[in-house]
N, C-alpha and C positions, 0 to 999 in steps of 0.2 A: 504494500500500500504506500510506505513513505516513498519507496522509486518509483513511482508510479506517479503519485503527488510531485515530486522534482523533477520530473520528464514533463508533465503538464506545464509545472511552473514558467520551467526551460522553455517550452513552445509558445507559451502565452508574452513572454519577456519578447523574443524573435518577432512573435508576431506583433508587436506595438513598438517596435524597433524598426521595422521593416514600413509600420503604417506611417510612423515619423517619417522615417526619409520620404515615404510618397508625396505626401504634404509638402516638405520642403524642396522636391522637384515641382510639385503642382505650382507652388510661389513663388519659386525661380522664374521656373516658365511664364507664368503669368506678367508678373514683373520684366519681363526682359519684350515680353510681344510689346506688351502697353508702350513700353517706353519705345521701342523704336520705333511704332506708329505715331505716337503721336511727333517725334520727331523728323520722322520724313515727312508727315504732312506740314510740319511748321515751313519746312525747306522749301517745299514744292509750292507752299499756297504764301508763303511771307518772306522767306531767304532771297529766292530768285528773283534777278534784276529781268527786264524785258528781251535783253538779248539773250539770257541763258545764262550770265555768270553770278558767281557768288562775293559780294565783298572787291570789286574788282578794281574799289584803291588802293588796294596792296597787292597787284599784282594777279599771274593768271590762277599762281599756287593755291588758294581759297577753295576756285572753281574746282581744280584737279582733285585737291583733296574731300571734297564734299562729296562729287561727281563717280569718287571710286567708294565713300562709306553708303551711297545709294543704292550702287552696283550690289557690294556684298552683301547688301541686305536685300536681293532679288528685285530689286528695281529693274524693268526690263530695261535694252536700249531704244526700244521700239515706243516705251514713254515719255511723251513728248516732254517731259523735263527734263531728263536724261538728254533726249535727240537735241535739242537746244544747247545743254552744258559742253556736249562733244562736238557739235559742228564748232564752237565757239571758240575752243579748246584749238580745233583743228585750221583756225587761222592764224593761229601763231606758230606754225610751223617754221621754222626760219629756212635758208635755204643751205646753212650749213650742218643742218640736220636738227640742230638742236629744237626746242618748242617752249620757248622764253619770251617772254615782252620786249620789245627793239629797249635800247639803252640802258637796260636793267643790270643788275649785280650780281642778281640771283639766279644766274644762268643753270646750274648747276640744278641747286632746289627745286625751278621750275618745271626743267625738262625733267627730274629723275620722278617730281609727282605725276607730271605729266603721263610718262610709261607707265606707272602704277596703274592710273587710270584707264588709259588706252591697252594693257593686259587686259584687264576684268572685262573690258567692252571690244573684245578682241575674237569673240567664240568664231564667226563667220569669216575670220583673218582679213578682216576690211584694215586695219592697221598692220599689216607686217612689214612695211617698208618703212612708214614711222617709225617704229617700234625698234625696227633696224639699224635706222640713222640715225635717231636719240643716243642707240647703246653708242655707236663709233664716235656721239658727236661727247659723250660725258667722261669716255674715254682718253678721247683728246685732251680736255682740262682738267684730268686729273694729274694732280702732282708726283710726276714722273722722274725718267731720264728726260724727257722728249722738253720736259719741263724746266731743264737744266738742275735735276735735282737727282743725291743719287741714294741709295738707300740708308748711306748713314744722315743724311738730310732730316731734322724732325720734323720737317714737311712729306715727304718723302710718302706714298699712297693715297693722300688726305683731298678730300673735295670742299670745298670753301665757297665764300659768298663774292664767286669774283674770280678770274683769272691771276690776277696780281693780289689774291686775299689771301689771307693765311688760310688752311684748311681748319675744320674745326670738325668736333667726332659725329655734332649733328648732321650738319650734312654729307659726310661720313658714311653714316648710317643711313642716309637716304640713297645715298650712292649703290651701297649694295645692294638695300632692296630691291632696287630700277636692277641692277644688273643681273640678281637671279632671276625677278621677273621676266627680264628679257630676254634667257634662257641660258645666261652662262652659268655653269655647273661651279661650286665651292672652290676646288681646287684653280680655277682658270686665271690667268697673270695678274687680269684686271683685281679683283677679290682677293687677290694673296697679298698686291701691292697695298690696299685698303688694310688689309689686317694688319699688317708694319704698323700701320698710322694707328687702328684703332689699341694695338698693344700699349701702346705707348703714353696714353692715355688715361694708363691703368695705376692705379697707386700699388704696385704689385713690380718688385724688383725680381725681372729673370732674363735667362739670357734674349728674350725677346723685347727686355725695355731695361736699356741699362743707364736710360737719362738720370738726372738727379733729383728728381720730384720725387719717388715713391718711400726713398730713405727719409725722407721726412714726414711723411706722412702713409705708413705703410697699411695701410686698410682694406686694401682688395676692391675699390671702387673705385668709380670716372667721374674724368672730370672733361673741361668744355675743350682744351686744345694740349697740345706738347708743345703747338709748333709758338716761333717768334717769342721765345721769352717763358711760353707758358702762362697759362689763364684758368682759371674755375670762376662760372657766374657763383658759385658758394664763397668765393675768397680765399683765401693763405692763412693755415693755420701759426701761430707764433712763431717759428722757427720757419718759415718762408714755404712751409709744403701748401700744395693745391687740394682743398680741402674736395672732399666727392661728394655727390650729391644723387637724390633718386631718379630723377631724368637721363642723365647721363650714363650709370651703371645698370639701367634696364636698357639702355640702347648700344653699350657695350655690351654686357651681355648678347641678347641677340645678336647682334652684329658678329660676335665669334661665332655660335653656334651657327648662323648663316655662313660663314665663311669653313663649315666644316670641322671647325673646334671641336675634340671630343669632351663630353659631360666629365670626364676624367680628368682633364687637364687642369693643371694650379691654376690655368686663368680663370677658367670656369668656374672652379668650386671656390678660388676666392671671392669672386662678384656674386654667386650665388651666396654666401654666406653673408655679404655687407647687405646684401637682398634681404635674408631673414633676420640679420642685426637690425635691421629698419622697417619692418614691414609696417605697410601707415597706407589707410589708403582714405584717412583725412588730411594727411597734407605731403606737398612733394619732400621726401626727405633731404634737410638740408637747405631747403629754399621756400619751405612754408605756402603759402597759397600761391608764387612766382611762376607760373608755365605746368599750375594745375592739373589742366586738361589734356594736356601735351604729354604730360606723365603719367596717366589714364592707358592715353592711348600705347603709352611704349609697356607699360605696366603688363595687361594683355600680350601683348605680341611676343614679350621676354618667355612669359608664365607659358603660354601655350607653345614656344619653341622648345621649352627644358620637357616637354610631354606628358606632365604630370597631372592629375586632375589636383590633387591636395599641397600646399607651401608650408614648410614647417617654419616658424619661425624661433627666434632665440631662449623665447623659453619652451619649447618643445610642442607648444601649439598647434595642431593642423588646421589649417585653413582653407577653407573652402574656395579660392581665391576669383571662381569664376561668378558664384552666388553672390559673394560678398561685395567685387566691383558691379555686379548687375545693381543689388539693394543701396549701395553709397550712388552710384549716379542717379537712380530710380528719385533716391530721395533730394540731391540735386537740380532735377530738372523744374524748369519754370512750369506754370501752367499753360502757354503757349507750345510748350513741347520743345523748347528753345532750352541750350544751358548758357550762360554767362559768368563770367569769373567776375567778380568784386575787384580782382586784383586784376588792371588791363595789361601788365608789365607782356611784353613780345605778341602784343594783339591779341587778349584772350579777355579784353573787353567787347570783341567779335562777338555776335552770336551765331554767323555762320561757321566761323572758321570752329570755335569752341564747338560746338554743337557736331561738326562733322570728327574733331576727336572723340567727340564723345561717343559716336555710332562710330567709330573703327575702333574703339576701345570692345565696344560691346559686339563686334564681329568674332571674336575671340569666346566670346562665350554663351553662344547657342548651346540652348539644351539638346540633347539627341535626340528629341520628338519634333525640333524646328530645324532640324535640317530640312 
């Protein structure tokens, strides 16, 4: 009778264990549909200007960026917001391949959102030849040989706001993405030369960053450049090290493991670990409400590159991490379906630009009933 009675008990614990989780898939999911509708519709029926773009006094970046979180969230091309953002898109193709605004800085940013977009909007291969001469044109100005720079250069892989700009790890990390997108494989020169850059980066002393940043502040996290002196938007800690910060170490992060870095590797598991020394997903660690949304969006993209569904963080926590930035943006959004940062610090007093972080943030964590 009593094993009889603890075999029931045992099924009845399973069974209200098992009812919990359904519930907290049921609220995910709920929470995750609501939010991205009422956000695509804020985009579609109040973001969008008459010609198709988004925010388009900063450029076409906005457009690309909004234009590819609509995509992943099954916006066809064939809807006419969509067809408006992409013909739109597709007049600033330049004729040296790149797809930038004539006299801009941000050649680099532009064209690598650009290809983001134009991948997702790509199924019928109406862009393979853009898509083509984007890659050879971001190619071209990345900080090379070609560039008069050689690998012990701490320029050396890095893509920047500018030909004559110093590289910096954001754009960086945009750089790659354009270029898996665009079909180069981990291993390929362009992506190897980028990793140079993004190691370097790293508060993390090995034979792949032997600069003199990491001695001073040896933490296993990123910071904004190596090159020209060296920079962190977080600051210099007392002794002159470049303090790291959460935007930057979820975008190094990814950025290795896109470049083929095994989860094994010190770099990885350093960055991962200043990842769960920090896990915050009310403020960017290191920079407070400064590039919020922006750190949303890399937050997602890091978490679901490492392939994990759960994040442990440093007191041994599991973390549900994909539930958990669904429920913080959920509770974030306006009731327009808009997000806005308080803090406008790198245009995140946008509400297009924020708003479309925010849906590439939350692309990352469909439930497996919204695929």
């Amino acid at each position: 009778m009593i094993q009889r009675r603890t075999s029931f008990i045992l099924a009845l614990t399973i069974s209200v264990a098992s009812a919990v989780v359904a519930d907290d898939d049921a609220a995910h999911q709920k929470q995750y549909e609501q939010a991205v509708a009422k956000a695509v519709s804020y985009l579609k029926a109040k973001g969008q200007a008459s010609d198709g773009s988004f925010s388009n006094h900063a450029g076409i970046g906005p457009t690309a960026l909004v234009t590819t979180a609509l995509l992943r969230h099954g916006v066809p091309t064939s809807d006419p917001s969509v067809a408006k953002s992409l013909q739109y898109l597709e007049d600033f193709i330049q004729p040296d391949g790149g797809i930038y605004s004539p006299g801009t800085f941000y050649r680099n940013y532009e064209t690598c959102l650009t290809v983001l977009c134009f991948t997702e909007a790509n199924k019928d291969g109406r862009y393979d030849k853009a898509i083509q001469r984007a890659d050879a044109f971001v190619k071209g100005i990345q900080w090379d040989e070609d560039e008069g720079k050689d690998p012990s250069d701490l320029a050396y892989g890095g893509g920047g706001y500018g030909k004559h700009k110093r590289p910096d790890l954001s754009n960086t990390s945009f750089l790659i993405d354009a270029l898996r997108a665009a079909g180069n494989s981990a291993d390929s020169e362009a992506i190897q030369r980028a990793l140079v850059f993004v190691s370097r980066c790293q508060n993390l002393e090995t034979e792949h960053n032997t600069t003199a940043f990491p001695v001073k502040n040896p933490d296993g996290g990123f910071y904004y450049t190596a090159a020209a002196g060296g920079s962190s938007q977080a600051g210099e800690t007392a002794n002159g090290g470049l303090r790291s910060y959460g935007s930057m170490t979820y975008a190094g992060l990814k950025s290795m493991l896109y470049a083929g870095v095994s989860r094994d590797d010190p770099r990885v598991q350093a960055a991962a670990k200043w990842a769960s020394d920090h896990y915050d997903l009310k403020a960017n660690p290191g920079l407070g409400t400064a590039g919020l949304f922006y750190y949303y969006h890399l937050f997602g993209k890091a978490l679901d590159a490492i392939g994990e569904d759960t994040f442990i963080d440093a007191n041994g926590r599991k973390h549900d991490w994909r539930a958990e930035l669904v429920a913080e943006l959920a509770a974030r959004q306006q009731p327009d379906g808009s997000w806005i940062n308080d803090n406008d610090r790198w245009f995140e007093g946008d509400a297009n630009l924020v708003t479309g972080y925010a849906l590439l943030g939350l692309a990352y964590c469909k439930p497996a009933t919204a695929e």
